[in-house]
N, CA and C atoms as a LAMMPS dump frame, in Angstrom:
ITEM: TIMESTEP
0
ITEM: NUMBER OF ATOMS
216
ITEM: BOX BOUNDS ff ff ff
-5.0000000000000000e+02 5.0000000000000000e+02
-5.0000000000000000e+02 5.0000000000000000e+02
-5.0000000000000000e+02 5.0000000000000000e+02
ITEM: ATOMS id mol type element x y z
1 1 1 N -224.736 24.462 109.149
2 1 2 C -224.591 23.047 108.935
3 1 3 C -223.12 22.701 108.846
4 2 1 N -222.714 21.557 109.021
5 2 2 C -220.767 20.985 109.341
6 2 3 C -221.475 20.422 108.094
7 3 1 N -220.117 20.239 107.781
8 3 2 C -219.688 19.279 106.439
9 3 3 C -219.436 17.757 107.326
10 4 1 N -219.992 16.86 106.335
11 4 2 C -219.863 15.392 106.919
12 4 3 C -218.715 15.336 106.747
13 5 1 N -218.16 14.045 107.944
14 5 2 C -216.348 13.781 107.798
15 5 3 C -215.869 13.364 106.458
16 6 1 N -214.786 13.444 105.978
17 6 2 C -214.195 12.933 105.391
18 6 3 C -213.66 11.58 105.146
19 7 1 N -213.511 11.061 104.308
20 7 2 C -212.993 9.557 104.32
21 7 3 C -212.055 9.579 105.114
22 8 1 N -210.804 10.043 104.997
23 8 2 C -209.816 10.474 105.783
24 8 3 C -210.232 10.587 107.339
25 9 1 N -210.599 11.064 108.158
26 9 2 C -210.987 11.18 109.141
27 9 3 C -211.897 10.18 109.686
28 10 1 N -212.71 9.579 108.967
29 10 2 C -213.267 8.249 109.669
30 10 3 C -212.366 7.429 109.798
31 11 1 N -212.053 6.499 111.052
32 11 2 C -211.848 5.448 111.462
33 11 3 C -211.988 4.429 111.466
34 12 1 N -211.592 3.307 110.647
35 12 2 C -212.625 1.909 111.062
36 12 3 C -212.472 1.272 112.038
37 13 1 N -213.614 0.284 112.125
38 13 2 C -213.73 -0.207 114.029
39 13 3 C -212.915 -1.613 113.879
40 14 1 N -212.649 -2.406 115.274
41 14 2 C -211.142 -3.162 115.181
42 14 3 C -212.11 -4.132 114.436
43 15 1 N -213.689 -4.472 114.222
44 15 2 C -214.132 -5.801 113.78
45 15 3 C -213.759 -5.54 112.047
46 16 1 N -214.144 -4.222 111.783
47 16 2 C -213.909 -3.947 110.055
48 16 3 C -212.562 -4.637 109.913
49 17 1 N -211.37 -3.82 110.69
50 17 2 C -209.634 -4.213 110.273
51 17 3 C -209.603 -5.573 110.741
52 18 1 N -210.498 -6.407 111.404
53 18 2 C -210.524 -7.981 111.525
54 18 3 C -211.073 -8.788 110.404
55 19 1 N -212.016 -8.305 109.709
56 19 2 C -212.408 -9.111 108.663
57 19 3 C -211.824 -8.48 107.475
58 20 1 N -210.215 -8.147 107.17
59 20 2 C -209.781 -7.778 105.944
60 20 3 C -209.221 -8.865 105.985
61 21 1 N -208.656 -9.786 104.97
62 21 2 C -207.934 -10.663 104.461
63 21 3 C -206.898 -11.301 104.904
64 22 1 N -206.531 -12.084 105.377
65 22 2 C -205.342 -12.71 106.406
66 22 3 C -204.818 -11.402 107.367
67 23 1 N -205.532 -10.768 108.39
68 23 2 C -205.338 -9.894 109.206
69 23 3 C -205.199 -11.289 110.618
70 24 1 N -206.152 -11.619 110.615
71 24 2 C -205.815 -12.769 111.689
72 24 3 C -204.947 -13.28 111.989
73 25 1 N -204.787 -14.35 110.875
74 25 2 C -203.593 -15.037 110.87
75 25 3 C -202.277 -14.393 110.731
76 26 1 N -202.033 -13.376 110.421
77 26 2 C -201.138 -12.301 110.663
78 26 3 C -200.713 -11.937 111.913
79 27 1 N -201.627 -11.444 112.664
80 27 2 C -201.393 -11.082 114.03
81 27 3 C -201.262 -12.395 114.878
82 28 1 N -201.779 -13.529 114.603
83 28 2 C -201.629 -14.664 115.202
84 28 3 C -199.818 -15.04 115.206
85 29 1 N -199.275 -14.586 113.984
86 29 2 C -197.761 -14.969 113.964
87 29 3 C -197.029 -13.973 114.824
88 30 1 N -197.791 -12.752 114.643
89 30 2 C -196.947 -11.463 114.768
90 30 3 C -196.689 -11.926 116.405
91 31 1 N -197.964 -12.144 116.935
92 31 2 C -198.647 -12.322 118.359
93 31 3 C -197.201 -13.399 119.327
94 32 1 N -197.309 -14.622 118.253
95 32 2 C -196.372 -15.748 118.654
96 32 3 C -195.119 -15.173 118.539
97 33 1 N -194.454 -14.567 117.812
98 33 2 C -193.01 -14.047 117.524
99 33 3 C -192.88 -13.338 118.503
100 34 1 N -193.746 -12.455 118.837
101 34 2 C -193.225 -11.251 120.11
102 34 3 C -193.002 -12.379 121.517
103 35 1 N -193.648 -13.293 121.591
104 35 2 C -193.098 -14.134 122.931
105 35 3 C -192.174 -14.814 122.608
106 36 1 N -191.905 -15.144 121.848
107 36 2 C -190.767 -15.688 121.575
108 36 3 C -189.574 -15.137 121.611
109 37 1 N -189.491 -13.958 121.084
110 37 2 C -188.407 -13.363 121.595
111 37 3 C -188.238 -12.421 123.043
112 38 1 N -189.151 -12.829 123.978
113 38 2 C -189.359 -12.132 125.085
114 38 3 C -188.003 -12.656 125.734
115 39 1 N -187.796 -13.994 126.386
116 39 2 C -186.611 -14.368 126.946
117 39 3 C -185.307 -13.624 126.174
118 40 1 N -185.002 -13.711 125.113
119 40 2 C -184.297 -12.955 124.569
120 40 3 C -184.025 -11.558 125.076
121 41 1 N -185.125 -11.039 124.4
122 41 2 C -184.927 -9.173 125.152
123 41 3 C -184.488 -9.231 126.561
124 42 1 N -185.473 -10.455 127.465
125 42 2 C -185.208 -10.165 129.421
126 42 3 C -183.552 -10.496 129.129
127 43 1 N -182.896 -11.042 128.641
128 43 2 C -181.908 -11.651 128.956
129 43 3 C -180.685 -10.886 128.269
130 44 1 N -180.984 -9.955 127.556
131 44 2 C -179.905 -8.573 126.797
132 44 3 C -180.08 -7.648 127.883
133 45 1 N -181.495 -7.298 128.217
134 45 2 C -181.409 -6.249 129.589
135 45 3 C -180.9 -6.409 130.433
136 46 1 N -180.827 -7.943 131.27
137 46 2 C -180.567 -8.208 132.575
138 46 3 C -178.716 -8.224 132.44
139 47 1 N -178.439 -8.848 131.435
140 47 2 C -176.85 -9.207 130.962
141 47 3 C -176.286 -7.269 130.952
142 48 1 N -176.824 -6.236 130.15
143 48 2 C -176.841 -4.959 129.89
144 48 3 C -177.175 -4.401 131.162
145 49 1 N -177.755 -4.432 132.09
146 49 2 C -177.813 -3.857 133.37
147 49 3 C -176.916 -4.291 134.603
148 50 1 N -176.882 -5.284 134.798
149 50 2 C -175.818 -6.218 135.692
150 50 3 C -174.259 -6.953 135.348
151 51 1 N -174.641 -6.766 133.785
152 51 2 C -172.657 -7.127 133.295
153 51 3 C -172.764 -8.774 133.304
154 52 1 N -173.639 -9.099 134.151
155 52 2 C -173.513 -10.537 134.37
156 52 3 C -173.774 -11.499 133.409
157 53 1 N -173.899 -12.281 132.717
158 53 2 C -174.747 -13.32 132.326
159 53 3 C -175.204 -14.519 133.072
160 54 1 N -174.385 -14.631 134.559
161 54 2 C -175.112 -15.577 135.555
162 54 3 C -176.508 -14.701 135.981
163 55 1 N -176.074 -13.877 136.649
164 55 2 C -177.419 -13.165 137.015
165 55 3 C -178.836 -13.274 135.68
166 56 1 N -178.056 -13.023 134.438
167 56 2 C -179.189 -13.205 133.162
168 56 3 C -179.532 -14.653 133.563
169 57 1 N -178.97 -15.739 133.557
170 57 2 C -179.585 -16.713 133.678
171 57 3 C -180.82 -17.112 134.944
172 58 1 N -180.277 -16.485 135.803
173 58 2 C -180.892 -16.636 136.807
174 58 3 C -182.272 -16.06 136.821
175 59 1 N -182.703 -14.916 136.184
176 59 2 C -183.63 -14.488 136.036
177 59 3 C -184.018 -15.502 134.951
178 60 1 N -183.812 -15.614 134.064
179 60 2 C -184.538 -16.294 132.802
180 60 3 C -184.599 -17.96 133.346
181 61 1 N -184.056 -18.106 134.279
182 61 2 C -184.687 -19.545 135.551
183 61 3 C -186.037 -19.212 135.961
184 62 1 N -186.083 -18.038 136.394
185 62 2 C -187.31 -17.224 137.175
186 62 3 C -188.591 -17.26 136.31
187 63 1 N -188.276 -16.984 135.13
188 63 2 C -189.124 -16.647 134.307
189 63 3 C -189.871 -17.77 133.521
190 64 1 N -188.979 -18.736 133.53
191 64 2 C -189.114 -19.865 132.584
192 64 3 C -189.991 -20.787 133.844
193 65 1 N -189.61 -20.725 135.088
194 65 2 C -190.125 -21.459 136.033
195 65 3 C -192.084 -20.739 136.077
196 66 1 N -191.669 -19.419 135.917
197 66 2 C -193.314 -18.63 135.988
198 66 3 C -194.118 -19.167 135.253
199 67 1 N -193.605 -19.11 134.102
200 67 2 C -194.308 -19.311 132.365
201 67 3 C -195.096 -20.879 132.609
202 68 1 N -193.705 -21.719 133.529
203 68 2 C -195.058 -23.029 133.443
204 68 3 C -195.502 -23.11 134.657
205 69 1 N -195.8 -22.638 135.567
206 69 2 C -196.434 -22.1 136.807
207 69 3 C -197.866 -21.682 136.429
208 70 1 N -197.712 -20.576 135.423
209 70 2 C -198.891 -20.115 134.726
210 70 3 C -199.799 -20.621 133.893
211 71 1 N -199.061 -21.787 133.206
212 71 2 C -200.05 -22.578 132.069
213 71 3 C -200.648 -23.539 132.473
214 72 1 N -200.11 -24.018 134.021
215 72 2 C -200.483 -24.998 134.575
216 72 3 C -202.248 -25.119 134.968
């Protein structure tokens, strides 16, 4: 006979870690902050890879033009 798992070793499923206590609304901010600083990050890489900051802009034209392309 196995020994049943351990507390430790069970997992809970993503609906359990969804109904703990402001987990939602948590990830709802966390969720919004990470796009928000997306233009940011594209625009340290592109400036950090190319030296440029025209070229950064130019992409973050690109991007900003996508974003409402997409919501449309």
């Amino acid at each position: 006979m196995s020994a049943p798992p351990s507390a430790a070793s069970v997992r809970p499923s993503y609906a359990a870690v969804l109904r703990a206590p402001h987990v939602r609304r948590t990830l709802a901010l966390v969720a919004r902050l990470s796009y928000g600083t997306a233009p940011l990050s594209v625009m340290l890489a592109v400036t950090r890879a190319s030296g440029s900051y025209g070229v950064a802009g130019t992409v973050l034209a690109l991007f900003g033009a996508t974003t409402v392309l997409r919501h449309r």
